[in-house]
FIGU-663961 format. One record per residue (C-alpha): z, x, y negated; residue in one letter. Coordinates in nm, 4 decimals. Layout:
BEGIN
SEZA/zz/xx/yy/r
SEZA/Z/X/Y/A
...
This chain:
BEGIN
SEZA/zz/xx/yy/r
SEZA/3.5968/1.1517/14.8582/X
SEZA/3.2391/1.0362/15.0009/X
SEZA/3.3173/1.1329/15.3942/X
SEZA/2.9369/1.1966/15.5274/X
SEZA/2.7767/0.9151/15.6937/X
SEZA/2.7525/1.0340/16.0779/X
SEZA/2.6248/0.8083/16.4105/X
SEZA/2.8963/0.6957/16.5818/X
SEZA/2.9770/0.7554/16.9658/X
SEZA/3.2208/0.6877/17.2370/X
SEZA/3.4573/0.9129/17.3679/X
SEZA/3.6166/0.6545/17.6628/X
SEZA/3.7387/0.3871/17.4472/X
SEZA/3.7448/0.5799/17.1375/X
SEZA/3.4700/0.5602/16.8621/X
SEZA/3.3677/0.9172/16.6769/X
SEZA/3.1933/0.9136/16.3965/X
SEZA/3.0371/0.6288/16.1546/X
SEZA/3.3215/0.5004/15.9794/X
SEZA/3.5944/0.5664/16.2170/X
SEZA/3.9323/0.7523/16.1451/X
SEZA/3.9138/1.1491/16.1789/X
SEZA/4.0359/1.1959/16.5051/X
SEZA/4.2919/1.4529/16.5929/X
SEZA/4.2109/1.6844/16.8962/X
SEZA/4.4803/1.9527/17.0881/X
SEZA/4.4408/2.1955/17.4128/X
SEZA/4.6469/2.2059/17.6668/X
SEZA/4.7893/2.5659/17.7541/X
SEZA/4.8875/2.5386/18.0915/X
SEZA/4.7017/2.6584/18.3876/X
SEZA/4.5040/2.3289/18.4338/X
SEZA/4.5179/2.3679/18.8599/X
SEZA/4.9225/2.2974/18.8169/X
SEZA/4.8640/1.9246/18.7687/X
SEZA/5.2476/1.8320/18.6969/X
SEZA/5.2582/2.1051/18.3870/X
SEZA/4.9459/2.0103/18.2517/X
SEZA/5.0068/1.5843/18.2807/X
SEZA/5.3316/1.6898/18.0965/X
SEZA/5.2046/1.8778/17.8074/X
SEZA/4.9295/1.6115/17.7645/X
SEZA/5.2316/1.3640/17.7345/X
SEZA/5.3837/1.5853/17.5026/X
SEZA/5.0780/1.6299/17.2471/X
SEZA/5.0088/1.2552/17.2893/X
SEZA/5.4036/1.1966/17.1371/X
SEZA/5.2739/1.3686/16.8467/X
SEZA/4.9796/1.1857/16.7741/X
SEZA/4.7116/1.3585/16.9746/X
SEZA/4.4101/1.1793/17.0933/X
SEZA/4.2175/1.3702/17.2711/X
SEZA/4.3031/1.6666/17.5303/X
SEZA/4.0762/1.9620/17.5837/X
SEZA/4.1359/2.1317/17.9369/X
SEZA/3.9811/2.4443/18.0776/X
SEZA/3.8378/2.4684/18.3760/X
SEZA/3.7785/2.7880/18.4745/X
SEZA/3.6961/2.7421/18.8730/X
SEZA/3.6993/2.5103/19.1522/X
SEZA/4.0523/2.4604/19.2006/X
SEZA/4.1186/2.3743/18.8204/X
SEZA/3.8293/2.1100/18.8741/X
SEZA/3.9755/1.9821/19.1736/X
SEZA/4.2907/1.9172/18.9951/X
SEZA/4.1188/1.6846/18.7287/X
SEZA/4.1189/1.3682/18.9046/X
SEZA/4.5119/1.3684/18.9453/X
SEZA/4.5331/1.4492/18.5618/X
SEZA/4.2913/1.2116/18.4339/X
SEZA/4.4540/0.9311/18.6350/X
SEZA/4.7598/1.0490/18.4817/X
SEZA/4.6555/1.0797/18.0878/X
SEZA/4.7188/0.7800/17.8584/X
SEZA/4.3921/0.9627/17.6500/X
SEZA/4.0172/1.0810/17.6986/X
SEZA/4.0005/1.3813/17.8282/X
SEZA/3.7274/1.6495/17.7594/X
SEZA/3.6478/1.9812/17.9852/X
SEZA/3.5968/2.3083/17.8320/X
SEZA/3.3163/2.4515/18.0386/X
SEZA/3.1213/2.7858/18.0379/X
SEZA/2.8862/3.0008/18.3008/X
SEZA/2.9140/2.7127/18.5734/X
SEZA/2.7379/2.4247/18.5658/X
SEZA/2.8810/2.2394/18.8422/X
SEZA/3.2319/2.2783/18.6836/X
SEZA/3.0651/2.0450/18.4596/X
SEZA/2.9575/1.7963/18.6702/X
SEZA/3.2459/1.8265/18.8692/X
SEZA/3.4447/1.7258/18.5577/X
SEZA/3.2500/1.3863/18.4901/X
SEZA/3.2631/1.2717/18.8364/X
SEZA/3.6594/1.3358/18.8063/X
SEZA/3.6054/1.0954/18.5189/X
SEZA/3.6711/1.3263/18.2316/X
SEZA/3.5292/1.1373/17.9069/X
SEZA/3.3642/1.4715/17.7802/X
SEZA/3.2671/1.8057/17.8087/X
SEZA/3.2711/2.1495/17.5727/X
SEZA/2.9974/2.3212/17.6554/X
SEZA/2.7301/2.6030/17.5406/X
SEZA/2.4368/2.5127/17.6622/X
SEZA/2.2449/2.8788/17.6241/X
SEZA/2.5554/3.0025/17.8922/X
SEZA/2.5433/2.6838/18.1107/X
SEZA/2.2417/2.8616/18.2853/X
SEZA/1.8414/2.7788/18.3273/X
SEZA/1.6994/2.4863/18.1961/X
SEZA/1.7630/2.2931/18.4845/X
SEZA/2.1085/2.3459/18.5027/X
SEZA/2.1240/2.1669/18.1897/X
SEZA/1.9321/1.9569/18.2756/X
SEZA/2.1576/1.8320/18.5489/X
SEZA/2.4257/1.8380/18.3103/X
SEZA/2.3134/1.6511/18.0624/X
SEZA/2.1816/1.3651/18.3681/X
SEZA/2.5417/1.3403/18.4827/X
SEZA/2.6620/1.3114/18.1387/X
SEZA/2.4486/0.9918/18.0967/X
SEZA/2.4931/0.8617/18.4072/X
SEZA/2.8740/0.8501/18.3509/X
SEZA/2.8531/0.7611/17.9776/X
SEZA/3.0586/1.1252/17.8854/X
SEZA/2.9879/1.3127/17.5386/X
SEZA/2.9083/1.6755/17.5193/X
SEZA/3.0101/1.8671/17.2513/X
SEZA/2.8336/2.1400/17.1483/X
SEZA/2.9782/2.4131/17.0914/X
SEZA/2.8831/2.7623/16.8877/X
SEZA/3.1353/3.0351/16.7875/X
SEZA/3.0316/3.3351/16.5820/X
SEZA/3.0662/3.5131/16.9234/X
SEZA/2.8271/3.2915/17.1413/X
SEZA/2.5324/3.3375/16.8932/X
SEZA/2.2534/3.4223/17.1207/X
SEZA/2.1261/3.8111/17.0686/X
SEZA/1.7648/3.6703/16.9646/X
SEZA/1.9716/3.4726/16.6279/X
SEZA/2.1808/3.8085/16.5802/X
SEZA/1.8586/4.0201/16.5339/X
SEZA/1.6723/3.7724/16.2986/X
SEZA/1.9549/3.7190/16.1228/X
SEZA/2.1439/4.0813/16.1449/X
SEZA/2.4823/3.8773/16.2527/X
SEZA/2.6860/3.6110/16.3483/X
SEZA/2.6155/3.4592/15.9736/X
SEZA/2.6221/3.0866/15.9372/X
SEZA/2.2807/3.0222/15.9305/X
SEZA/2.2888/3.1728/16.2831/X
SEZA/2.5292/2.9570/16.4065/X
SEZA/2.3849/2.6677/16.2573/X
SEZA/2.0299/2.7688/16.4356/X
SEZA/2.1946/2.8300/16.7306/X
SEZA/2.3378/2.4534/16.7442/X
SEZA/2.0539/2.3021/16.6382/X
SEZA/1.8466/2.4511/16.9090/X
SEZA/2.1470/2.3529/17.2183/X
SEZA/2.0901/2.0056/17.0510/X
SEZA/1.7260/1.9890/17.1073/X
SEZA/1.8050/2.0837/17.4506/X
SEZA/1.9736/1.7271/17.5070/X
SEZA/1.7382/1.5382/17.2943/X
SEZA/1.4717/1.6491/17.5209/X
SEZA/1.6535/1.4526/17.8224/X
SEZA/1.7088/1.1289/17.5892/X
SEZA/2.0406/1.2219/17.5228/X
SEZA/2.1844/1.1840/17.1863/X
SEZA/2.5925/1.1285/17.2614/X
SEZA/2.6761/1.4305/17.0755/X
SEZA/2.9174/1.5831/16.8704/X
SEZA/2.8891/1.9514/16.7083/X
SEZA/3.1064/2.2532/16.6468/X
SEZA/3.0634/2.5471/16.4506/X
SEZA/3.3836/2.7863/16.4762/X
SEZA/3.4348/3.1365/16.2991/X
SEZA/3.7900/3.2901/16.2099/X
SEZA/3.6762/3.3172/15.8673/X
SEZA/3.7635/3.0344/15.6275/X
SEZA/3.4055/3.1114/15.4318/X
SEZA/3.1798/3.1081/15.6732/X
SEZA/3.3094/2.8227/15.8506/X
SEZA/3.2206/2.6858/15.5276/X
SEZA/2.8835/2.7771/15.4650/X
SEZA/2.8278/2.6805/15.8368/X
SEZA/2.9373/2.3172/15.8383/X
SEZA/2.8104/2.2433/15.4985/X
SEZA/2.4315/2.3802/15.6206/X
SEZA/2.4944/2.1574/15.9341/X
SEZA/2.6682/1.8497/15.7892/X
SEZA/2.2961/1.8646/15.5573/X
SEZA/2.0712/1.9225/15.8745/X
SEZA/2.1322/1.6271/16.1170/X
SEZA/2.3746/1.2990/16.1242/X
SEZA/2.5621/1.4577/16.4680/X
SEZA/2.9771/1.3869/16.4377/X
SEZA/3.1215/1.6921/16.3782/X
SEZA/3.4316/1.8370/16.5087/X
SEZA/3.6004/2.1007/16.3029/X
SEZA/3.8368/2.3837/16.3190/X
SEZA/3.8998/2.7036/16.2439/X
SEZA/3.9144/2.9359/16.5218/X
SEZA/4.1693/3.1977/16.6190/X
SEZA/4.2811/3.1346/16.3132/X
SEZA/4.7016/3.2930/16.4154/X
SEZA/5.0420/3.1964/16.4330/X
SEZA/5.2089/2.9189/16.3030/X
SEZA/5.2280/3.0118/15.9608/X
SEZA/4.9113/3.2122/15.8781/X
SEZA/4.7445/2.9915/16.1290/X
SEZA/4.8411/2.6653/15.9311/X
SEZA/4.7397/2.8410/15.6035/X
SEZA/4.4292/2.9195/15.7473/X
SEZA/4.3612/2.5978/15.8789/X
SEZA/4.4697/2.3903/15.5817/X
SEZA/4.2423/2.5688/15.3301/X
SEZA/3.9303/2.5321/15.5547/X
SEZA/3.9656/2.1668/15.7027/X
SEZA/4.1061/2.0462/15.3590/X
SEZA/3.8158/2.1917/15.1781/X
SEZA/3.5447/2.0725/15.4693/X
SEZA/3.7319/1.7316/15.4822/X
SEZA/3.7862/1.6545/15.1061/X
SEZA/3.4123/1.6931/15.0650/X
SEZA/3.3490/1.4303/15.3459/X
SEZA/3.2910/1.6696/15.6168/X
SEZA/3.4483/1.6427/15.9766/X
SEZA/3.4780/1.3406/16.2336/X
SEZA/3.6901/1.5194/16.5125/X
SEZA/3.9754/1.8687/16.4304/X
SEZA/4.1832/2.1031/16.6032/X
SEZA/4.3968/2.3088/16.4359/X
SEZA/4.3903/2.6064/16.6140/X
SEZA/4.7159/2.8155/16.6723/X
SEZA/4.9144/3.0622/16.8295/X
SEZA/5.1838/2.8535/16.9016/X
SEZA/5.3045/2.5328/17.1069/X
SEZA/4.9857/2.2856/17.1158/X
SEZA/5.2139/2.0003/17.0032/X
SEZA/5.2140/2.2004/16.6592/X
SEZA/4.8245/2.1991/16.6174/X
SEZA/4.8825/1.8506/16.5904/X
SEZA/5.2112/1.8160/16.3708/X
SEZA/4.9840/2.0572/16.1188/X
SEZA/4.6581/1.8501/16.1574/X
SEZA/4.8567/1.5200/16.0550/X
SEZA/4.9863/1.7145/15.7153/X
SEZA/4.6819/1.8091/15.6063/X
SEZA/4.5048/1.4667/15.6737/X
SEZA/4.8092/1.3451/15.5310/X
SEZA/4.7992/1.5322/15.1912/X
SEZA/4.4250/1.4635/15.1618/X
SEZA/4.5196/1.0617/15.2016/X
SEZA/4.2930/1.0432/15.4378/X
SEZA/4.5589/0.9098/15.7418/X
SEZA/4.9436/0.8601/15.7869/X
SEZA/5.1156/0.9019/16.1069/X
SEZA/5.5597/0.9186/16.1666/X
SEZA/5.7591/1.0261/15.8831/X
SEZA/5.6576/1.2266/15.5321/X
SEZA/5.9384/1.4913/15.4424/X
SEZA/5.9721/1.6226/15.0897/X
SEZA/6.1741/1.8829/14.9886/X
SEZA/6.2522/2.0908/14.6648/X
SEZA/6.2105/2.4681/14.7066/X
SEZA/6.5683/2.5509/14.5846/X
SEZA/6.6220/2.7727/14.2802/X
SEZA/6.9369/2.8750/14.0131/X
SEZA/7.0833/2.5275/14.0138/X
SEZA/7.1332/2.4726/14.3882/X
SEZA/7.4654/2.4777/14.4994/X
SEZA/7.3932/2.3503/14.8622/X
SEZA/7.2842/2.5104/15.2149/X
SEZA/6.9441/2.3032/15.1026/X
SEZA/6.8277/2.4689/15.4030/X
SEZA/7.0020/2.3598/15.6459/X
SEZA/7.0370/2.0102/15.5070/X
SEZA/6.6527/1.9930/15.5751/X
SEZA/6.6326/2.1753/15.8879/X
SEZA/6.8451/1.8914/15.9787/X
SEZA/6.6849/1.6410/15.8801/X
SEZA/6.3491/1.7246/16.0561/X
SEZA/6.5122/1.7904/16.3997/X
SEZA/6.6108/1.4528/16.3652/X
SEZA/6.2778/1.3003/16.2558/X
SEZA/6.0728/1.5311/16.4867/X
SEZA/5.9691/1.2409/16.7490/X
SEZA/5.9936/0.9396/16.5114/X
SEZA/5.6607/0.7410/16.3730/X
SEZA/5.8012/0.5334/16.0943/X
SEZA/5.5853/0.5347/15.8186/X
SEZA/5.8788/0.6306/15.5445/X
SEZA/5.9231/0.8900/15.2629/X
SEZA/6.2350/1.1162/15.2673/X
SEZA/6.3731/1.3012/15.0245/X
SEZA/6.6191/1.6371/15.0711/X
SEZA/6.7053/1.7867/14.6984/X
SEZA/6.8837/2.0340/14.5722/X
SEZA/6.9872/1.9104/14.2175/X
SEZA/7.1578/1.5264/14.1679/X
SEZA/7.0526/1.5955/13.7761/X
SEZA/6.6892/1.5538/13.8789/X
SEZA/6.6775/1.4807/14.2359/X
SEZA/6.6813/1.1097/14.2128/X
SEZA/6.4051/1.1115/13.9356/X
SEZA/6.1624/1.3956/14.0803/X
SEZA/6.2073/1.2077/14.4201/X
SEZA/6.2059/0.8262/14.2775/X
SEZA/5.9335/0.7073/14.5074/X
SEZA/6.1060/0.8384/14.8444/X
SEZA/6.2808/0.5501/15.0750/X
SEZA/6.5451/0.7295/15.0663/X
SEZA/6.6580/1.0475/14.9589/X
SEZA/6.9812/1.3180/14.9062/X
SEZA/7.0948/1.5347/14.6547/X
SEZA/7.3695/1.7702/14.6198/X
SEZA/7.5746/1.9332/14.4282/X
SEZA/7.8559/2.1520/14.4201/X
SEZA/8.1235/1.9356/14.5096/X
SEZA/7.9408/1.5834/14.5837/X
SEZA/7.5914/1.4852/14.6419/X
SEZA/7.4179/1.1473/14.6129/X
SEZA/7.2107/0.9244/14.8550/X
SEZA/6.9455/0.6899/14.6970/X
SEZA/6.6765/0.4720/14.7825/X
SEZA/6.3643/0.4492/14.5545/X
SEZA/6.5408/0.6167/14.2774/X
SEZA/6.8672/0.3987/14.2824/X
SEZA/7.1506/0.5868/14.3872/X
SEZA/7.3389/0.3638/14.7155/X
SEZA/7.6388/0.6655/14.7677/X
SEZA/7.8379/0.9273/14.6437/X
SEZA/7.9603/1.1631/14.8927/X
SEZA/8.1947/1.5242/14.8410/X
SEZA/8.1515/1.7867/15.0852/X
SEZA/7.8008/1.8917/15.2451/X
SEZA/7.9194/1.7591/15.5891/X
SEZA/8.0023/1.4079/15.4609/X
SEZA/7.6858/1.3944/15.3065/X
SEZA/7.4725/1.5102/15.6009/X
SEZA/7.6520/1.2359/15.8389/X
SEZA/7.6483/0.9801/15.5709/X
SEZA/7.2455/1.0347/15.5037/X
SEZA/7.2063/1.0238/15.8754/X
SEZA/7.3800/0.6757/15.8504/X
SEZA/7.1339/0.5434/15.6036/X
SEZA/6.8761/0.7300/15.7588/X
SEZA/6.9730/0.5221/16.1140/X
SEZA/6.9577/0.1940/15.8834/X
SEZA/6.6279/0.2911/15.7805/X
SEZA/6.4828/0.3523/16.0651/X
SEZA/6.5803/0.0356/16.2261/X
SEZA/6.4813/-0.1652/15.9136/X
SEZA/6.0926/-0.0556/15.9896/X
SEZA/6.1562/-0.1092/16.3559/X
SEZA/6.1748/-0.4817/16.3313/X
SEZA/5.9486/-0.5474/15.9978/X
């Protein structure tokens, strides 16, 4: 993979773009004015790996509330803005790090222009932003939609809206529910400017078609060197947008972060509740970050061999299962329960063993 050469910016202490790593971006769901909810689900995204919260703020009261949770949040913080400019500004004197906004609804020129004049003056990023639905009504008639190359005009021509006030600390987005055109879009983008990009595919659903969704788009996008910044957008808990954005950075090699499960998908030959055994084992690796390969299989003829590069790893059978480590079998256990509590053992061991390396 040749990841496209972008200019790098700051977001707080973080770099986007150039050559850093693909950062991984979340939302927070709560109602952003209840400052105690909102600090907590931050905290709860950040155990997960999340660098980077997105808040609305859809009045006054949510910006007043932004001091208290930026004071509060161990990472930058960006406000997702519309219609009202001096939510905006209001946000960056709160010290927010950066701002979501679409400049065609932000108002007349010079409410962008104020914008964009507190955005340098605090040292914030704006990130454009331009869903299929925001596409202004001029683009939808020359184009007879919300196609890509009318999303991709549509950017381009918020950009040159901050370029003509000097300022360049941008990143773009280009969102559509369809995998395709989202696509289309950010390869006609990715070839029209050096801007970081943050990806995603919008409204893309629940947890499972959402994650389907999202995995075929960003992998494709990413494996051809596309993307700086992602969400994974889901119906679901935030904390899951960035569980799922890990996998599929993690599958593309691209960055490892806590624990990499695998796990055979049962057939004929299983004998086990290899269900449960891996349910298990993923409740009880949910909040770790060791770097470590597990292995929960169904078959102790070829579990050890199809599984030979996991740190450790389980098989059963019908009356005993195995525990091994790179291959080499360490136990033989009978009876599922004995071999759930004696892979939790080794899995303890483990996990200790990378705590102090």
């Amino acid at each position: 993979m040749m990841r496209r050469k972008s200019r790098e910016i700051r977001l707080g202490s973080l770099r986007v773009g150039g050559d850093a790593p693909i950062m991984v971006q979340s939302m927070t769901n709560t109602d952003t004015r209840d400052v105690d909810a909102t600090v907590a689900q931050i905290g709860r995204l950040v155990q997960r790996g999340c660098e980077a919260v997105r808040l609305a703020v859809p009045d006054e009261a949510a910006a007043r509330a932004l001091r208290a949770i930026r004071e509060a949040s161990p990472v930058p913080l960006i406000a997702d803005i519309h219609f009202d400019y001096r939510l905006a500004i209001a946000a960056l004197e709160a010290g927010l790090e950066g701002l979501r906004i679409n400049p065609g609804n932000i108002g007349p020129r010079e409410h962008v222009d104020a914008v964009v004049d507190a955005a340098k003056a605090h040292g914030a990023v704006i990130r454009v932003g331009v869903n299929s639905g925001s596409v202004e009504k001029s683009l939808l008639q020359k184009y007879g939609g919300p196609c890509p190359q009318a999303m991709v005009e549509s950017a381009l021509n918020h950009v040159r809206m901050l370029e003509a006030r000097g300022f360049y600390d941008t990143k773009i987005s280009l969102k559509s529910s369809s995998v395709l055109d989202s696509l289309e879009a950010y390869r006609l983008l990715a070839a029209s400017c050096d801007y970081p990009l943050h990806i995603g595919i919008t409204e893309a659903g629940g947890l499972l078609r959402g994650t389907v969704k999202s995995a075929v788009g960003l992998g494709i996008l990413l494996h051809e060197g596309i993307g700086d910044t992602l969400r994974v957008s889901l119906t679901a808990d935030p904390a899951e947008e960035v569980t799922v954005a890990y996998e599929i950075l993690r599958a593309l090699g691209l960055r490892r972060r806590g624990p990499e499960i695998i796990s055979c998908p049962t057939c004929g030959r299983t004998e086990i509740d290899l269900f449960a055994l891996a349910r298990a084992v993923e409740e009880r690796l949910a909040g770790s970050t060791a770097d470590i390969k597990v292995a929960v299989m169904g078959c102790v003829v070829n579990g050890p061999g199809e599984a030979r590069e996991a740190d450790l790893g389980l098989a059963g059978g019908r009356d005993k299962g195995i525990i091994f480590r790179k291959g080499n079998v360490i136990r033989t256990v009978r009876g599922q329960d004995a071999l759930l509590a004696a892979f939790m053992e080794e899995l303890q061991l483990l996990l200790k063993e990378k705590e102090s390396a």
